[in-house]
C-alpha positions in Angstrom: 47.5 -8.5 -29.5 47.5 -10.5 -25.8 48.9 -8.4 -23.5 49.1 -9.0 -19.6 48.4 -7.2 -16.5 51.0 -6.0 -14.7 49.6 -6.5 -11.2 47.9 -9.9 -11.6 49.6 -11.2 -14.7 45.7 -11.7 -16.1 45.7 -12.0 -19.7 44.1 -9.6 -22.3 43.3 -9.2 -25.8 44.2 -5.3 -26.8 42.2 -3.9 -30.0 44.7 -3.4 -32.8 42.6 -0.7 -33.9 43.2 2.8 -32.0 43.9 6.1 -32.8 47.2 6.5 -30.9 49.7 4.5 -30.0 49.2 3.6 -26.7 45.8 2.2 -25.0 44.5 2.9 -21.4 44.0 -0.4 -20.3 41.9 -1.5 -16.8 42.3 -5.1 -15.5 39.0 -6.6 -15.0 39.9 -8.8 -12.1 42.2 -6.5 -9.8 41.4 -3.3 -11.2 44.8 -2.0 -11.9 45.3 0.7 -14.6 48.3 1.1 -17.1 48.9 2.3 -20.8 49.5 -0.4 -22.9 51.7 0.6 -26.2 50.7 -0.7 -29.8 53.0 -2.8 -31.6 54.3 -1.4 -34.7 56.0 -2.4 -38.2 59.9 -1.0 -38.4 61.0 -1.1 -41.9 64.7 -0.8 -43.1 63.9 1.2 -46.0 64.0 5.1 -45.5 63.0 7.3 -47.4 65.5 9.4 -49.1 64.1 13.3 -48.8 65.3 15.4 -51.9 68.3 18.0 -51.8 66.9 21.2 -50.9 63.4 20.2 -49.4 61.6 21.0 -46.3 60.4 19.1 -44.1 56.8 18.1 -43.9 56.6 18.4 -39.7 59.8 20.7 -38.1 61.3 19.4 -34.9 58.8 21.9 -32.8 55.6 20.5 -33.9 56.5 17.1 -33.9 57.7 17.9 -30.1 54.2 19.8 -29.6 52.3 16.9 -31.2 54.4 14.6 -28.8 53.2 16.5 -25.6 49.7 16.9 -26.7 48.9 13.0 -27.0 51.1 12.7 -23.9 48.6 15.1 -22.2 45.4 13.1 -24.0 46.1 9.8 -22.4 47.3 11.1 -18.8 43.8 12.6 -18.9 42.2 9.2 -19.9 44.1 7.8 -17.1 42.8 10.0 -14.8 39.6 9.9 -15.9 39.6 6.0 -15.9 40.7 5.7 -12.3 38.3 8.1 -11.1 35.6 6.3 -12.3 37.5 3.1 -10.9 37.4 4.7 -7.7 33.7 5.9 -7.9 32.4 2.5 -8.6 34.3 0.8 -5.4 33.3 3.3 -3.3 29.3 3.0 -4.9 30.0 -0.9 -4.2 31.1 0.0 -0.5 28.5 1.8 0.8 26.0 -0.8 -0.8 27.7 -3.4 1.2 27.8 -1.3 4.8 24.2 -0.2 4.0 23.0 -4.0 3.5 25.0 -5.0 6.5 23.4 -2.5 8.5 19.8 -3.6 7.5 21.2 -7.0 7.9 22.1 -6.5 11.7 18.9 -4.3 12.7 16.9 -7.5 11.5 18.8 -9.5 13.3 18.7 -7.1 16.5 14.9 -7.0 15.6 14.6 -10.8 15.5 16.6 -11.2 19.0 15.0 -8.8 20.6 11.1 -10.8 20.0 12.4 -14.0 20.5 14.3 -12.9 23.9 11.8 -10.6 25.2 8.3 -11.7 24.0 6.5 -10.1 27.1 8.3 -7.0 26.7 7.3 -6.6 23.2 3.6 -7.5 23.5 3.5 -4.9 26.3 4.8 -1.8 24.1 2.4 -3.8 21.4 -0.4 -5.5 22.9 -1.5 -6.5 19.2 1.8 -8.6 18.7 -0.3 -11.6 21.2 -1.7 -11.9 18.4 1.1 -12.6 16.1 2.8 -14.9 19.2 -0.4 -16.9 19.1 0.0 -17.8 15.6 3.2 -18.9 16.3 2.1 -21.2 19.0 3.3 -19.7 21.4 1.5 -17.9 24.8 3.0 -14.6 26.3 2.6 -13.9 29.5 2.4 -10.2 29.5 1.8 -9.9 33.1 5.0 -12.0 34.2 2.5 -13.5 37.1 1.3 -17.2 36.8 -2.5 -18.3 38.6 -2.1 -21.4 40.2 -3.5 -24.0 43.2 -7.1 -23.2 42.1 -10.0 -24.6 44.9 -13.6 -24.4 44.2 -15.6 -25.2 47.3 -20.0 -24.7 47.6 -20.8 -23.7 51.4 -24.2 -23.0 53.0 -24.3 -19.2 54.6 -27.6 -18.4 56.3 -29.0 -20.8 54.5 -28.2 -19.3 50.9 -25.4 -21.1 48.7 -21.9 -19.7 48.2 -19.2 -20.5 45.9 -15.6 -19.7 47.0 -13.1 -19.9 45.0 -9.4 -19.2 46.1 -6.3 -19.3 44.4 -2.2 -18.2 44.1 -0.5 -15.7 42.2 3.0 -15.9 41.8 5.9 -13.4 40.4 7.7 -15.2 38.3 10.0 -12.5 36.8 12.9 -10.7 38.6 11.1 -7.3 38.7 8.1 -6.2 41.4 4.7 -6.8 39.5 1.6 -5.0 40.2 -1.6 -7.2 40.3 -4.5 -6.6 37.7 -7.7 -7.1 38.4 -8.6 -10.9 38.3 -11.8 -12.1 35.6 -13.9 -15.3 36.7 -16.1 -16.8 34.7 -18.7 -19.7 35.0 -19.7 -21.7 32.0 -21.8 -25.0 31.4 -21.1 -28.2 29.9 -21.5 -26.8 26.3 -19.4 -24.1 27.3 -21.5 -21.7 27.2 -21.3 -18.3 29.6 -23.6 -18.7 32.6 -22.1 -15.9 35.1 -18.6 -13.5 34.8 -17.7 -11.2 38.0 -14.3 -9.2 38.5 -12.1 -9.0 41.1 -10.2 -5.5 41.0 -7.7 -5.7 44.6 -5.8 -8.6 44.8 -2.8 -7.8 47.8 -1.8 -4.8 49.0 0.1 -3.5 46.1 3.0 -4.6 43.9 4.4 -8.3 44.5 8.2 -8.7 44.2 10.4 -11.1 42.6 9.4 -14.7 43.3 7.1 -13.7 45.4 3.5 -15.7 45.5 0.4 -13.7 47.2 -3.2 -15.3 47.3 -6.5 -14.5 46.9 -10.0 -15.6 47.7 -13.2 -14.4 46.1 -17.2 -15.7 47.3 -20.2 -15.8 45.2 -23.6 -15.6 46.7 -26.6 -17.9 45.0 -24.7 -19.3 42.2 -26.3 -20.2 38.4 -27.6 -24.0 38.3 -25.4 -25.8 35.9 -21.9 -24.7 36.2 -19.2 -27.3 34.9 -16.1 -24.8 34.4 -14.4 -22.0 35.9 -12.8 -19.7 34.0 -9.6 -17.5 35.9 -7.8 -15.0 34.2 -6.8 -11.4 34.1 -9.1 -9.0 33.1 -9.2 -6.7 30.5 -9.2 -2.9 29.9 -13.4 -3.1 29.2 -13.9 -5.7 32.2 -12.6 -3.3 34.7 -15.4 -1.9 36.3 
């Protein structure tokens, strides 16, 4: 039997097997619940009952039979949209929840592409994972620039000078680390490393570019590099 939904008008074959006369049906594609009535055969033929008979079923239980499967499929009814319910609401909170993941990784993903220096500062270990990427954060938010290396006689003992700028390049005051130089040959090899640990008088602001100057007395024979950079937590002495 094709019967049709009478929300959507979808189309549906109903069983023509049941126990009762009427079928709890659920549309597939809108959802929409309704009991569905079996066709049945009318005959013209009655049955003549003999004179003085009984009944087989009095008007009572025939009314009481008629309430009871009334009864049985308003449960099935109820029970059928509860679990309609259940499963839209189950569907629901799987989409919020996903949406939610969905916008922390994008918050996530903003957040280290935006602030790169930021996030290597609460994790210094994320450098790392910047590097692989190709690309250098600069934790300190200061750039080294206008390096001059210049050899001098003082009291007839050599020097090497070595001076340089430091600039702020981020909107906030920065504090100066310490500054690491090192001298390496022509295979690249480390010939001599000292640290400088005051550079200014104290934080630099916005924008702002400071300088510094640092002298070596009797440099190592050989040197072909200078390596400037900010030192690290073990260099600090």
């Amino acid at each position: 039997m094709i019967v049709s939904c009478p929300s959507c008008a979808t189309k549906f074959e109903m069983p023509n097997e049941s126990g009762s006369d009427t079928t709890v049906m659920r549309c597939g594609s809108c959802g929409h619940g309704w009991i569905e009535a079996h066709a049945t055969d009318v005959s013209d033929l009655v049955p003549v009952r003999p004179q003085n008979s009984k009944p087989d079923i009095d008007d009572d239980d025939a009314e009481d039979r008629i309430i009871a499967e009334a009864r049985k499929i308003a449960r099935a009814a109820q029970l059928a949209e509860h679990k309609a319910r259940a499963a839209r609401q189950r569907r629901s909170a799987q989409m919020r929840g996903w949406g939610g993941l969905a916008a922390g990784i994008c918050l996530v993903l903003g957040a280290v592409v935006a602030m790169p220096e930021r996030i290597v500062q609460a994790a210094p270990a994320a450098a790392k994972l910047y590097l692989l990427a190709g690309k250098t954060v600069n934790v300190y938010g200061l750039n080294i620039s206008s390096i001059q290396q210049q050899y001098m006689i003082v009291n007839g003992q050599p020097v090497l000078a070595l001076r340089g700028r430091i600039a702020n390049i981020t909107a906030e005051d920065r504090r100066v680390p310490p500054l690491r130089f090192v001298l390496r040959n022509a295979n690249g090899e480390q010939l001599h490393t000292w640290t400088l640990n005051s550079v200014g008088k104290g934080p630099i602001g916005a924008g702002v570019v400071t300088s510094f100057v640092t002298r070596l007395a009797a440099p190592p024979a050989g040197v072909e590099s200078v390596e400037i950079r900010f030192a690290r937590p073990g260099e600090i002495g």
